[in-house]
N, C-alpha and C positions, 0 to 999 in steps of 0.2 A: 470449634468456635470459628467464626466469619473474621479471618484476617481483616483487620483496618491498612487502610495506604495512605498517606499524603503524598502530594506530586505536588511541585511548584514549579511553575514555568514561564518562558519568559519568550521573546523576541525579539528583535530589534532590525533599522533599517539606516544605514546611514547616504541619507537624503531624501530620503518619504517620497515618491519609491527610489531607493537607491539600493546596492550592495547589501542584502541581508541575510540574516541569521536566527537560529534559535537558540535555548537550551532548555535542558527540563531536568530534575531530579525526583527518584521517589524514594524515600524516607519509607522505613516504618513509625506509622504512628504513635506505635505509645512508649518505643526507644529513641528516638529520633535516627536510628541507624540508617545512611545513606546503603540503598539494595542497588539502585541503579544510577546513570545519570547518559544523555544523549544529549547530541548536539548535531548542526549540519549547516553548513553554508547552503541556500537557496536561488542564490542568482540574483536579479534584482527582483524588490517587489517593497511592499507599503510595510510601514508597522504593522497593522491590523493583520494583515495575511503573516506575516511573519510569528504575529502572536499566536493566533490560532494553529501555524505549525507547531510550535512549541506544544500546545495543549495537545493535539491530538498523537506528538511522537511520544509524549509525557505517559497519556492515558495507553497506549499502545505497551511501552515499557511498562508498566502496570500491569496490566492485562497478562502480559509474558510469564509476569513473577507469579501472579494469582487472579483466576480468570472468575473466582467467587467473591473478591472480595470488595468491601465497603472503601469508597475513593473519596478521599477528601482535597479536592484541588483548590492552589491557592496560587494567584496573581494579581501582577499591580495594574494590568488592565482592565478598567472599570467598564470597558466597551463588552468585552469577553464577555467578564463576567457574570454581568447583567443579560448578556443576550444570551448566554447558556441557562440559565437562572431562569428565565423566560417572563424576565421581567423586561426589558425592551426589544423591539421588533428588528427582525433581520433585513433592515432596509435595504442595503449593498449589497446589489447581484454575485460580487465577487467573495462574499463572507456566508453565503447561503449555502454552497454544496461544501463548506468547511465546517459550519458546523451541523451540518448532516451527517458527516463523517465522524465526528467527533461523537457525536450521542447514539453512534453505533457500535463504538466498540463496546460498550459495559448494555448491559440491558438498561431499562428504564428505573430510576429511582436506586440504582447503585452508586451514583456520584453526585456529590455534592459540593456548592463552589461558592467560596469567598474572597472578598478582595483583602490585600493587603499593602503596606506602604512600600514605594517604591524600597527603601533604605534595608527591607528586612525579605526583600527578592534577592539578596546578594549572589548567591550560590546559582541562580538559574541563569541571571545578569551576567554571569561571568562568562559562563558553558558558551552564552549566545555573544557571546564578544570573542572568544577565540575560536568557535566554528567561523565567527566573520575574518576573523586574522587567517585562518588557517586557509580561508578561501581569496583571499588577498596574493595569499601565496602562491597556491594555486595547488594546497594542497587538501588532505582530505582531515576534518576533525578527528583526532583521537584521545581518550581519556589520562590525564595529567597525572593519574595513580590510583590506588584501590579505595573502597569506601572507607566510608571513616564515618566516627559517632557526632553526629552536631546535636547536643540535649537545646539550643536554641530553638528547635524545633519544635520543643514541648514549649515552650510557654503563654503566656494569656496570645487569644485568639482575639484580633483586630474587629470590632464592629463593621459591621456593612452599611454604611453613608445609606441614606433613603435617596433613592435617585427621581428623580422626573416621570411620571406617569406616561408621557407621551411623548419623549425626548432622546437625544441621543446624543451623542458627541462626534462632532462632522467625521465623514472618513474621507480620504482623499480617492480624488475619482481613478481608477484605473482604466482605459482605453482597451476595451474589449470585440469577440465578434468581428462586424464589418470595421472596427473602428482602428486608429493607427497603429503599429506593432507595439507589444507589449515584450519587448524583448524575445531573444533567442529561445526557442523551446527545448527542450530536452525531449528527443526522438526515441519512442521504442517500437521497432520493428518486429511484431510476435509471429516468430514463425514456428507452427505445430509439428512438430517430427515424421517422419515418412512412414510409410505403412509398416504393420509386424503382423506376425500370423494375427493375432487379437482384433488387428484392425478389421482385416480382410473378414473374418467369421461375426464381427459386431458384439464380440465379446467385452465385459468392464475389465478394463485394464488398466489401474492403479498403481500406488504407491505401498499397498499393503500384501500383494500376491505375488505372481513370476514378475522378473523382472527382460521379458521379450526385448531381442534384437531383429535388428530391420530386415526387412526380406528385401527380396534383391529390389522387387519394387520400389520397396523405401528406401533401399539407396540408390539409386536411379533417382526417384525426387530429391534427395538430397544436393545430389550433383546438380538439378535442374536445379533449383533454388540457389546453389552457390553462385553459379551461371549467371542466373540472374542479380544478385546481389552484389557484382564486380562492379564497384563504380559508384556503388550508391551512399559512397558518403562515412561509410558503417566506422566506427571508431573502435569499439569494446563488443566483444561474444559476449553473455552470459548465456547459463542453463540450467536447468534442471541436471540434476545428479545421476537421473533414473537412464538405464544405457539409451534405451530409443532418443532419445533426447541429447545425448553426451555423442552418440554417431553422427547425427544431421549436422552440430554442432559444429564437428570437428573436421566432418566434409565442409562447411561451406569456412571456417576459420581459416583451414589449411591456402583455401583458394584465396585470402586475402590476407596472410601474413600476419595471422591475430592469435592471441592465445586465448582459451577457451575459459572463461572466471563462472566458477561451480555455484549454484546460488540454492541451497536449500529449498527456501520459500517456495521454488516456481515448480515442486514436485505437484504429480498427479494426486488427486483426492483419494483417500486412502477407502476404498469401499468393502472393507470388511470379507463379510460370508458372502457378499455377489461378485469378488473377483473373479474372473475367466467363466462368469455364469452369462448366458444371452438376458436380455431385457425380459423375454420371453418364460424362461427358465426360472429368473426373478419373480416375476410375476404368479409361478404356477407355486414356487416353493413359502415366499415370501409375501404374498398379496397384500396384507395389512401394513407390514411395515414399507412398500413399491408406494402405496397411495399416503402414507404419511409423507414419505421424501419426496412426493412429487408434489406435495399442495405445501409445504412447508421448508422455508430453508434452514430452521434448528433441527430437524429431522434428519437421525445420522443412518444410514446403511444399518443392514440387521450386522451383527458380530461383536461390536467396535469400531464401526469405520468414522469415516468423518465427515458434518454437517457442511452443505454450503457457508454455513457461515462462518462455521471454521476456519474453512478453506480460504473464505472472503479477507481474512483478520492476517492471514499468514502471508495472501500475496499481495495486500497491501502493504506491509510491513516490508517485504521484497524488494516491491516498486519504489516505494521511499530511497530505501538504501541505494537502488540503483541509480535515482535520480540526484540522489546527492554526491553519490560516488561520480558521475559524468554528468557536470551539469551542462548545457546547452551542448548538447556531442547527440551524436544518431547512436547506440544502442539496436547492436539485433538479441532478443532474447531466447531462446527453444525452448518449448513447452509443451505444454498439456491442453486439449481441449477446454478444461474447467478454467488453468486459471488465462487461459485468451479470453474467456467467455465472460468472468472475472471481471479483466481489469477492461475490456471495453463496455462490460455493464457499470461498471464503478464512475466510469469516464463519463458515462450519460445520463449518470444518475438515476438511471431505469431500477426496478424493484428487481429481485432472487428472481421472479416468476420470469423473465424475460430470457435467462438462460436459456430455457428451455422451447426458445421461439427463435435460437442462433444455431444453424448448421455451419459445421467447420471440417473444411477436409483435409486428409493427410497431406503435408509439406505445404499448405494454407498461409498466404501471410496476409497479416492485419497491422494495422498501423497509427500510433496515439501519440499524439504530442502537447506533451505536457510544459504549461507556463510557469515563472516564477510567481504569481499571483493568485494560484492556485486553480487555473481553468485547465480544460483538457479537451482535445478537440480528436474526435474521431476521424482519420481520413481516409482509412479502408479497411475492409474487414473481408473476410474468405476468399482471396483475391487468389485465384490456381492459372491465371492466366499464365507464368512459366511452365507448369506442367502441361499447356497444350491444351486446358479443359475449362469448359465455361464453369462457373458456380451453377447449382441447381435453388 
């Protein structure tokens, strides 16, 4: 049977745009049992964008628990609501790749959304006031204790108000683009790991096969990338867990007095039966399923492995955490071809099919700076100029 979820969530800003916050909870639906609950200080930024974080960290923790199942989400903003409902239009530039985002995690017709009164969001209202306290502090949101049963969750469900055909409720303009700063960005530096045998042969090299160390190559770019990285601001490592990824890391850390913070999410795409296979070899063994993956991003590697879009769910989830854990701070990250490829496709809002039109080369840095308002601004991608070499 198709688990049900409810999610309720919430946001808030204190000064529109001022200091803001989320929280979100999800409930089993027909116990009322609290399964999860998140929350994060954001930086500064408007209600509305605050809300739609809620929504989409809500639907995200969701998705974690049960990637099948039936989502009933509920909040007291009527703007939301209505605009995920697609009953009002997504007139603010700054509320449009938010809820794009949002009606990407579940497929289409797996979630559904109702408002409710402010007085009976308690629970989400709260989350999104102590991730604000907690970023006041200057610390980081963490959970106040284990789930617990609220049977309030079961009871009669709130009508939905008939709203305005062609109407909306003003949002407050945020200053984007050419126009005056919108506060401090939160900087991630994506830098790709240096070469391993795998690289050099053009072999897939994942998260689900050998897990290769750098040849001397790749640590040679390692040390050029650290080189170049002295100075630039960098605050916190993160990385992938996978060794190629945990060397570059640890070379270019060591050179600036950082400790290396392990990030699950930013592992390589786990490609099944075409690990350590050429594209080639793929192709001759695999043909059917090479052209499925290649016109489709639900389409996973033959074995088991894992779809783009998979992949797409887990390194957004990643980047969230990282941006909440340092907010306005530069971030260098180490990773994976797919998810640099990932999150500056996510940043531009371009379709899966675009991966596949980004070359990225070993010890490669790319660079996205993300707003409290929810924008993200590319400012360089496969940049090998430390290594001595133009991009091709």
């Amino acid at each position: 049977m198709t688990r049900a979820l409810l999610v309720e969530a919430d946001g808030g800003s204190r000064g529109n745009p001022g200091p803001a916050g989320y929280g979100a909870v999800v409930k089993d639906a027909d116990t009322g049992q609290v399964l999860a609950e998140t929350a994060a200080y954001i930086g500064t930024a408007t209600n509305n964008v605050a809300e739609y974080r809620g929504l989409i960290a809500g639907l995200r923790a969701a998705y974690a628990l049960s990637p099948e199942a039936r989502v009933r989400v509920r909040m007291d903003s009527k703007l939301v609501v209505e605009q995920m409902s697609g009953r009002w239009k997504i007139k603010h530039p700054d509320m449009r790749p938010l809820a794009m985002e949002a009606q990407q995690i579940y497929p289409a017709g797996a979630v559904r959304f109702e408002w409710m009164p402010r007085e009976r969001n308690k629970h989400a209202d709260r989350l999104a006031n102590e991730a604000m306290d907690a970023g006041r502090r200057g610390e980081e949101w963490q959970p106040s204790g284990p789930p617990t049963l609220e049977p309030s969750a079961l009871g009669e469900r709130p009508a939905l108000e008939e709203p305005p055909a062609l109407t909306e409720p003003p949002v407050a303009e945020v200053a984007r683009g050419w126009g005056p700063s919108t506060g401090t960005p939160t900087t991630l530096l994506l830098l790709r790991h240096g070469e391993t045998p795998f690289t050099a042969e053009k072999r897939f090299s994942g998260s689900g096969g050998p897990d290769p160390e750098l040849t001397d190559t790749g640590q040679a770019q390692a040390a050029s990338a650290a080189g170049a990285l002295t100075g630039a601001g960098i605050g916190a490592v993160v990385s992938s867990p996978l060794r190629r990824c945990r060397q570059t890391a640890e070379a270019v850390a060591a050179r600036l007095g950082l400790d290396v913070r392990i990030e699950p999410g930013l592992r390589e795409t786990d490609f099944g039966s075409w690990e350590g296979l050429t594209f080639e070899e793929i192709g001759q063994r695999h043909p059917a399923d090479l052209r499925a993956w290649l016109s489709s991003a639900d389409a996973a590697p033959t074995g088991g492995g894992e779809s783009f879009a998979a992949v797409a769910r887990r390194v957004a989830v990643a980047r969230d955490k990282t941006l909440a854990r340092f907010p306005g701070r530069t971030v260098l990250a180490v990773t994976h071809v797919t998810p640099v490829k990932t999150l500056v496709r996510l940043a531009l809002g371009a379709p899966p099919s675009a991966m596949f039109r980004m070359e990225l080369s070993p010890a490669a840095l790319s660079e996205v700076g993300y707003y409290a308002d929810g924008n993200a601004t590319v400012r360089r991608f496969n940049d090998t100029a430390h290594l001595g070499l133009t991009p091709r």
